[in-house]
C-alpha positions as CSV (number, residue, x, y, z in Angstrom):
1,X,-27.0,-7.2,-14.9
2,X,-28.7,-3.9,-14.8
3,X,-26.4,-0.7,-13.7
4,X,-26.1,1.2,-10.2
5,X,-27.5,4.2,-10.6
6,X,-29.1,4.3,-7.5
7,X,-27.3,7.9,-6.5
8,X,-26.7,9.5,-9.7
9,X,-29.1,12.2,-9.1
10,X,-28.6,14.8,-7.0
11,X,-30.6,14.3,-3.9
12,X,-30.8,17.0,-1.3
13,X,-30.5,14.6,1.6
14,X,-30.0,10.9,1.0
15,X,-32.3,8.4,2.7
16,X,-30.8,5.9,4.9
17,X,-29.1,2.6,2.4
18,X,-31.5,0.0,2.4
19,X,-31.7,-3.7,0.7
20,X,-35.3,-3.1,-1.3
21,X,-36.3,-3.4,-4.6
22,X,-34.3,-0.4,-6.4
23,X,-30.9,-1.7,-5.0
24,X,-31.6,-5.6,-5.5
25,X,-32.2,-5.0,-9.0
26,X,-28.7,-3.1,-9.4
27,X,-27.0,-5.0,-6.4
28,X,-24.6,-7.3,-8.6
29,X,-23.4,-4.8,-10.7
30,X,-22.9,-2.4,-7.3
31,X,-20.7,-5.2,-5.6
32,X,-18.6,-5.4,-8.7
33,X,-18.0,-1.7,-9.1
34,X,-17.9,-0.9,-5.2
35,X,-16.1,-4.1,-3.8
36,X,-11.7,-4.5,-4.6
37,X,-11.0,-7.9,-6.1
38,X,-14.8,-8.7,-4.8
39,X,-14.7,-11.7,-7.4
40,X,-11.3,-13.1,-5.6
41,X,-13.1,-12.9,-2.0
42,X,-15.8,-15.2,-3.6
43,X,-12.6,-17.8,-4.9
44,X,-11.0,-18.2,-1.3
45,X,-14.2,-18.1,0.4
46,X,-15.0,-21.0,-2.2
47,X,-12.1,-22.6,-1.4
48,X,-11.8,-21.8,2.4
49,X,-15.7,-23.5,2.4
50,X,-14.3,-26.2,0.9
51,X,-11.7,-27.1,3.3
52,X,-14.0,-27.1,6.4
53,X,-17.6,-28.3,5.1
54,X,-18.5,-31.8,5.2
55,X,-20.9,-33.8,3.6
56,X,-24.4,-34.1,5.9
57,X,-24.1,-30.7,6.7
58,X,-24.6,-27.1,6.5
59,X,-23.2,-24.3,5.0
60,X,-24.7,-20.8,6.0
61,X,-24.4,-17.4,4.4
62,X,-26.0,-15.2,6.4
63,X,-26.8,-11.7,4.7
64,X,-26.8,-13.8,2.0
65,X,-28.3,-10.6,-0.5
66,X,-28.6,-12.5,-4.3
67,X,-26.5,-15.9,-3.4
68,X,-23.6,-15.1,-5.7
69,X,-21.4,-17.2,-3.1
70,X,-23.7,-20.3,-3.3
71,X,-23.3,-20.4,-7.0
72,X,-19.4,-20.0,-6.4
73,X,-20.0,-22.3,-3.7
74,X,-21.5,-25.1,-5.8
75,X,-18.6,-26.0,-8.4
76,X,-16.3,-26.5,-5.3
77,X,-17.8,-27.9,-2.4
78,X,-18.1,-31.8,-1.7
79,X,-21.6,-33.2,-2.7
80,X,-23.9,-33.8,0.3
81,X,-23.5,-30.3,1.7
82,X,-26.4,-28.2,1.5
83,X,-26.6,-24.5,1.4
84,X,-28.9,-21.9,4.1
85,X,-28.9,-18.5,3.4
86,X,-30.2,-16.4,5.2
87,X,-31.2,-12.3,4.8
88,X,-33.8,-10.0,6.0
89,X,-34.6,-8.6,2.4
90,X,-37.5,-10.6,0.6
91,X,-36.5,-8.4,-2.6
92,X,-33.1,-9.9,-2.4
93,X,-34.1,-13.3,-1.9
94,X,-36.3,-12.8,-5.1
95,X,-33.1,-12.1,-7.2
96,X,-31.6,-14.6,-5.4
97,X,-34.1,-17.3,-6.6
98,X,-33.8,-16.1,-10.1
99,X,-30.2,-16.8,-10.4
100,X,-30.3,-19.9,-8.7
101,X,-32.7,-20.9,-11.2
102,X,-30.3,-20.0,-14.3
103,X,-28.3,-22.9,-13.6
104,X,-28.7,-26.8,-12.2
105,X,-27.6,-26.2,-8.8
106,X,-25.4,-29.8,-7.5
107,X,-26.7,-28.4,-3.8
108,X,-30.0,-28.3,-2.2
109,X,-30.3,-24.5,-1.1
110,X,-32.7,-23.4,1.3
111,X,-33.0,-19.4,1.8
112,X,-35.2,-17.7,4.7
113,X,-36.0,-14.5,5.5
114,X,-34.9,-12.8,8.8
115,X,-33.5,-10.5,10.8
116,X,-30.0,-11.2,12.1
117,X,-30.4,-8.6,14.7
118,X,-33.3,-10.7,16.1
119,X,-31.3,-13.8,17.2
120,X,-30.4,-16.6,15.3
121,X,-29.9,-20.4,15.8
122,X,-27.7,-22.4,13.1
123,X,-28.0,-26.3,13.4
124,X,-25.1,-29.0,12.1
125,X,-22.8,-26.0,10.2
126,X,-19.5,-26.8,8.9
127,X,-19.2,-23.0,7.6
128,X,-20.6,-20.3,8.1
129,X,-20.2,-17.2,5.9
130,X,-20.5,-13.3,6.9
131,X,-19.9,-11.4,4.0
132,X,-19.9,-7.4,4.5
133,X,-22.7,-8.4,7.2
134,X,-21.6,-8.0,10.3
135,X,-20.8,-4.2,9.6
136,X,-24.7,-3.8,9.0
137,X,-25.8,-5.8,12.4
138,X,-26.1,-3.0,15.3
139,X,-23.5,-2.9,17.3
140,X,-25.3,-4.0,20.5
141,X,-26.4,-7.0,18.6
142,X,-23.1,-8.3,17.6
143,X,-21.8,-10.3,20.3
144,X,-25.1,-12.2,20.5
145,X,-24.9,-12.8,16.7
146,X,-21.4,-14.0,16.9
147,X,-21.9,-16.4,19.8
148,X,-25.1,-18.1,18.3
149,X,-22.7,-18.8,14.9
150,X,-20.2,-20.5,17.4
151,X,-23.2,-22.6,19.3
152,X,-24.1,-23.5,16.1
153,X,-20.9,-24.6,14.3
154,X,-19.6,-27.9,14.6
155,X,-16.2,-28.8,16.4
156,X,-13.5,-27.7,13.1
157,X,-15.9,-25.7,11.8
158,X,-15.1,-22.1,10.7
159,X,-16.8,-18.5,10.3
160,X,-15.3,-16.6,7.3
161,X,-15.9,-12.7,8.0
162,X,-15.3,-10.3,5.0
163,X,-15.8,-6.7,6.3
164,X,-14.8,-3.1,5.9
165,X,-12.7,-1.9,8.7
166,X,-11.2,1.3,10.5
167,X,-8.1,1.8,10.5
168,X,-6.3,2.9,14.5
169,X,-4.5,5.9,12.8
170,X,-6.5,8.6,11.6
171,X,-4.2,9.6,9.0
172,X,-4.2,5.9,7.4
173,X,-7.7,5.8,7.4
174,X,-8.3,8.8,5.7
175,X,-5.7,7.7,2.9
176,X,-7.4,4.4,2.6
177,X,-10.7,5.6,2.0
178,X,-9.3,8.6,-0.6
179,X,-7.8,5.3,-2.4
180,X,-11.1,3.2,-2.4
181,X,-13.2,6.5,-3.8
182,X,-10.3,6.1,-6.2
183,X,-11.3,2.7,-6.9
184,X,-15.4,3.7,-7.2
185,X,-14.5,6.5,-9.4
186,X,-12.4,4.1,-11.6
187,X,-15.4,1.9,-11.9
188,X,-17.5,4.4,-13.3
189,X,-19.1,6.2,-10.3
190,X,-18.8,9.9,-9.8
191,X,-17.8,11.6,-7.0
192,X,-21.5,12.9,-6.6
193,X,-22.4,9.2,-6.5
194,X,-19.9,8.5,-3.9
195,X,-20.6,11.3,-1.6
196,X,-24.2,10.6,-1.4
197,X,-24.0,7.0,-0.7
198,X,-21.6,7.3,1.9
199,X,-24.2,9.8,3.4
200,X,-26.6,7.5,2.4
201,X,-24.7,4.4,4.6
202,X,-23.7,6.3,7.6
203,X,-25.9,5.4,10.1
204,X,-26.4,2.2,8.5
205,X,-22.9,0.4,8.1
206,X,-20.9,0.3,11.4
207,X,-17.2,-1.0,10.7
208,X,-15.0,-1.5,13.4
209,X,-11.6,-2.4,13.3
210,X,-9.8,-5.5,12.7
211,X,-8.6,-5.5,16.0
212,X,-12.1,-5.4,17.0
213,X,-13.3,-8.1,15.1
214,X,-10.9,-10.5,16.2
215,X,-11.3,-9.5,19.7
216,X,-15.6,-10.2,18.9
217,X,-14.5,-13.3,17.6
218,X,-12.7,-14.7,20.1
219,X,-14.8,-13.5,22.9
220,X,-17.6,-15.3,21.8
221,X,-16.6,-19.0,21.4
222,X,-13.8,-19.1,18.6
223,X,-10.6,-20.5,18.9
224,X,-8.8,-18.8,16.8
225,X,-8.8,-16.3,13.8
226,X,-6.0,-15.2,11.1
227,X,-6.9,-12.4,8.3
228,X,-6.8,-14.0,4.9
229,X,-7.3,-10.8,2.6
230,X,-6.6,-7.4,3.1
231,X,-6.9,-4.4,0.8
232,X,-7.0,-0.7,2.7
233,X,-10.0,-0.4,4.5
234,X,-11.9,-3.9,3.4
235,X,-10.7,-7.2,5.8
236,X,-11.6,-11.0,5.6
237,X,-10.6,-13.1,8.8
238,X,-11.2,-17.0,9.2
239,X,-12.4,-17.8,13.0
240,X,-11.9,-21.6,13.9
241,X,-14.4,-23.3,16.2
């Protein structure tokens, strides 16, 4: 796994984030420094997957980046599944197919490249996983996104949604991201680091807040939706079909 060092020179104004070569090469090793408890999302999504898919059908990540989930996906889903992902980096799909290939996958995996902000169509899904995607769709796309998910999840099917998320009080969310800079710096980042990819992401991730999400949600053909994790400013909600 080689190091994120993407922003540990000084830069005097940070490009826009994107998902090319530079930051698939590091992107792992960036989730696990820059993500709280990022390898205990991946266990419940694993196990929330597991409750809802069925064999003969499909189980989509979309914004799928290097497939980490498929491969936590694979010890714990029922055979006779298979696995779509789905992002609108080739570079990340390249280091996806790498690690895919480390191991005997049990699951057929099919991965495509495209644009969730174009449209999407999912056919016979049990599951479908957003995982810190949404925030990245533009806003005005977002409703569409989520409805074409619901049109294309089977009855007792679910969406599992992992994203960060604004707090309603300014005060709390200031606290909350001073504690997750806390977190980066703990993993090794420097406060240089931090500052410039937050400058770097700022036009690029959107977060709303939970609220927001829920409301998205059950706007656009879900039944229902409870929050499953929660740690300051990150969120994961399960939406019901």
């Amino acid at each position: 796994m080689s190091k994120d060092k993407l922003f540990s020179k000084k830069s005097r104004r940070a490009g826009d984030f994107n998902f090319g070569r530079k930051t698939a090469a590091v992107f792992d090793d960036m989730l696990q420094r820059s993500v709280p408890f990022y390898p205990e999302m991946q266990r419940m999504v694993g196990e929330l997957a597991a409750d809802f898919s069925e064999p003969g059908t499909n189980i989509y990540d979309l914004g799928c980046s290097t497939c980490t989930t498929f491969r936590v996906l694979d010890r714990v889903v029922k055979k006779g599944v298979r696995f779509v992902g789905i992002d609108d980096s080739s570079d990340m799909l390249n280091q996806a197919r790498k690690k895919l290939a480390q191991r005997r996958m049990r699951h057929e995996v099919k991965l495509v490249c495209a644009d969730l902000n174009k449209g999407l169509r999912l056919e016979n899904a049990s599951v479908a996983i957003l995982n810190l995607t949404l925030q990245f769709v533009r806003p005005l796309h977002r409703h569409k996104l989520i409805r074409s998910i619901a049109d294309g999840l089977r009855k007792g099917g679910c969406l599992i949604l992992i994203e960060k998320v604004l707090s309603k009080k300014s005060t709390l969310n200031r606290l909350f991201i001073d504690h997750y800079h806390a977190f980066k710096e703990h993993h090794g980042y420097s406060q240089m680091e931090i500052s410039q990819k937050r400058e770097a992401l700022e036009n690029v991730l959107i977060p709303y807040r939970t609220e927001e999400n829920m409301e998205l949600l059950l706007a656009n053909g879900f039944s229902g939706c409870e929050i499953f994790f929660k740690w300051y400013n990150f969120c994961g909600l399960i939406a019901l079909k």
